[in-house]
C-alpha positions as CSV (number, residue, x, y, z in Angstrom):
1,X,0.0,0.0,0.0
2,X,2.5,2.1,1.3
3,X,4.9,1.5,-2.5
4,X,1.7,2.4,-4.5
5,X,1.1,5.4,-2.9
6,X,5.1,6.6,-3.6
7,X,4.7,6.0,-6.5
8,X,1.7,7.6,-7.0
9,X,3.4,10.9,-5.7
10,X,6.7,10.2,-7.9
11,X,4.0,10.5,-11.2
12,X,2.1,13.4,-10.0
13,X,5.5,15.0,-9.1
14,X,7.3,14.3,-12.8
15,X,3.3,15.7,-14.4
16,X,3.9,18.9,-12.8
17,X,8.0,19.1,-13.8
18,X,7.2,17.5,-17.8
19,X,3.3,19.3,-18.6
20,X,4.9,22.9,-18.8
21,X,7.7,22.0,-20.8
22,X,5.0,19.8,-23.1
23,X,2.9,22.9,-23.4
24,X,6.4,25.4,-24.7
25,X,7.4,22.7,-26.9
26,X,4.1,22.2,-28.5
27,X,3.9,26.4,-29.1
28,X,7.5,26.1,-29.9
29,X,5.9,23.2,-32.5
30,X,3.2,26.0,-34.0
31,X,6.3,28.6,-34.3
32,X,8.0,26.5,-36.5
33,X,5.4,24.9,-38.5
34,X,4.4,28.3,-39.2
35,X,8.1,29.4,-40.3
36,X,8.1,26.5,-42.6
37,X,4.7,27.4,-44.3
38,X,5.6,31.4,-44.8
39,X,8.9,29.7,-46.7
40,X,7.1,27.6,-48.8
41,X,4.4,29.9,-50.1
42,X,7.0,32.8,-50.5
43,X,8.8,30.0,-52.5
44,X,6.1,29.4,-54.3
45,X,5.5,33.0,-55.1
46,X,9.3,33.6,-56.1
47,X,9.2,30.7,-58.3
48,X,5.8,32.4,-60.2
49,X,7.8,35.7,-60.5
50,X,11.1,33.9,-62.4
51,X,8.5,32.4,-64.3
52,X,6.1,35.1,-65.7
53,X,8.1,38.0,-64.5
54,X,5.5,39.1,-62.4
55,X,4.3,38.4,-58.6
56,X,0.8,36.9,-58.9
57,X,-2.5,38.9,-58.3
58,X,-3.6,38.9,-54.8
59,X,-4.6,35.6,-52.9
60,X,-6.5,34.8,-50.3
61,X,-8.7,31.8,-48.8
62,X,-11.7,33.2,-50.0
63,X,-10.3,34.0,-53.6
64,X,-9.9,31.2,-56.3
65,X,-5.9,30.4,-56.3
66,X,-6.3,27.8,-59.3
67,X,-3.0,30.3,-60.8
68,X,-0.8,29.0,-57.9
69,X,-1.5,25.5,-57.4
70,X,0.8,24.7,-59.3
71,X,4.1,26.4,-58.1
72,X,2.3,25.0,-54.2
73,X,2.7,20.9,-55.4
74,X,-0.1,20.0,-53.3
75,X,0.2,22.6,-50.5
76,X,-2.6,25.1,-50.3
77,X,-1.6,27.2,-47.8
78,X,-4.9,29.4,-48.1
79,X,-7.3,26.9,-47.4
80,X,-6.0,26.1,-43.9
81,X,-5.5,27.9,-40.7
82,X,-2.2,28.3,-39.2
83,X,-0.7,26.4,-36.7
84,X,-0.7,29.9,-34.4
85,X,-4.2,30.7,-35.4
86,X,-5.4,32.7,-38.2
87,X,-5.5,32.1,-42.1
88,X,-2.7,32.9,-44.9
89,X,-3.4,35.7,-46.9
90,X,-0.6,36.7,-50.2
91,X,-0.8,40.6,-50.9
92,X,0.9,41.5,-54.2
93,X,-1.5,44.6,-56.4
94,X,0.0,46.4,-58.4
95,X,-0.5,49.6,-56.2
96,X,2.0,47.8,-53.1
97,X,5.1,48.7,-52.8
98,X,6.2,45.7,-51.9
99,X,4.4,42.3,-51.6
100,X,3.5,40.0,-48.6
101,X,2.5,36.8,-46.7
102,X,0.1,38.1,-44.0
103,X,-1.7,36.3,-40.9
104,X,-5.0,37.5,-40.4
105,X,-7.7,36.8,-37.9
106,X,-10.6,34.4,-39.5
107,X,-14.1,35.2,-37.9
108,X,-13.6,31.9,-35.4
109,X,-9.7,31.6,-35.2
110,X,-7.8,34.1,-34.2
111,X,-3.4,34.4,-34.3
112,X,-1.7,34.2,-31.5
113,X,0.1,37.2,-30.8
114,X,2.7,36.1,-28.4
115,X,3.6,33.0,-30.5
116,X,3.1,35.8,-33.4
117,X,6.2,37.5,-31.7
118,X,7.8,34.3,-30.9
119,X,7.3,33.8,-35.1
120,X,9.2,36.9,-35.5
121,X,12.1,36.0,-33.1
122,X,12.4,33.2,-34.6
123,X,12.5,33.9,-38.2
124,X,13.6,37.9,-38.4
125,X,14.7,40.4,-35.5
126,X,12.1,39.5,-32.4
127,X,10.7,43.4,-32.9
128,X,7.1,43.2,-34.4
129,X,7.4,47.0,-35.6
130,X,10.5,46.5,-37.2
131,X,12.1,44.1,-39.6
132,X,10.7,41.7,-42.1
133,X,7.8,41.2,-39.5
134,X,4.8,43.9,-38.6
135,X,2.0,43.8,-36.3
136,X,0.2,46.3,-38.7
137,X,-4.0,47.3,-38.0
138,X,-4.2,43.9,-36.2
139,X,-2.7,41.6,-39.1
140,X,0.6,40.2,-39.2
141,X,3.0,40.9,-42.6
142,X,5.4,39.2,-43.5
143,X,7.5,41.6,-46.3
144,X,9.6,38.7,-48.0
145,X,10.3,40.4,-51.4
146,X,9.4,44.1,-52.8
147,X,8.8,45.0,-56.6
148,X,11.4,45.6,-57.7
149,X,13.4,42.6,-56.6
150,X,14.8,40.4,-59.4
151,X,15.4,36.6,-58.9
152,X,18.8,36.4,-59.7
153,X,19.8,32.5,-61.0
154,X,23.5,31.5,-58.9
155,X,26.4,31.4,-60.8
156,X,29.3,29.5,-60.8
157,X,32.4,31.7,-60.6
158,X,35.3,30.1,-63.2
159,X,39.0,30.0,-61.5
């Protein structure tokens, strides 16, 4: 009686040392399933530019995206939510100055915005007013590329 009822303390003991570090590791998860989506849809868009010179029109989840499926291979980033909450959205008119992968609030799932900061620590300069990342009117951008940029194909220097 007395052995079941150490080691019934021993497991409550190691669930209140391991379930904290199981809830960071699963946000630390979200963070960088996230990461790994924003690279593969700017990818995606990058490889549309090289291609027809162009970024593509804007995108969103509610918008038709038949024109990217392609360059996504079977990833369709704006029919799902993201691992920190919100939806993908791609802004890239002609009016922008520069285009980009933003993270907006759908009606019933909303981003996190401390993983959202944890996002930009881990993928740009941990400041969500500076950088590569904004927190702008309640939406999260993600400036990967502007206009003007040209994809530029690596060459191989001769000695």
């Amino acid at each position: 009686m007395l052995e079941s009822a150490v080691v019934v303390v021993v497991l409550i003991i190691l669930g209140i040392i391991m379930f904290p570090k199981l809830i960071i590791a699963r946000g630390g998860a979200s963070v960088a399933s996230t990461a790994e989506s924003l690279n593969l849809i700017a990818q995606a868009l990058t490889h549309y530019q090289a291609v027809h010179g162009i970024f593509p029109p804007d995108s969103s989840r509610v918008k038709d995206t038949d024109l990217m499926k392609h360059y996504f291979k079977g990833f369709h980033p704006f029919e799902i939510r993201t691992p920190i909450g919100g939806v993908f959205d791609y802004e890239g008119h002609s009016s922008a100055r520069s285009v980009s992968i933003l993270i907006v609030d759908d009606l019933e799932n909303k981003f996190d915005h401390g993983q959202a900061l944890e996002l930009d620590d881990y993928m740009d300069d941990g400041n969500l007013k500076s950088g590569r990342f904004r927190l702008k009117n309640g939406r999260l951008q993600y400036y990967f590329a502007s206009k003007s940029s040209k994809v530029k194909a690596k060459t191989k220097s001769s000695p």
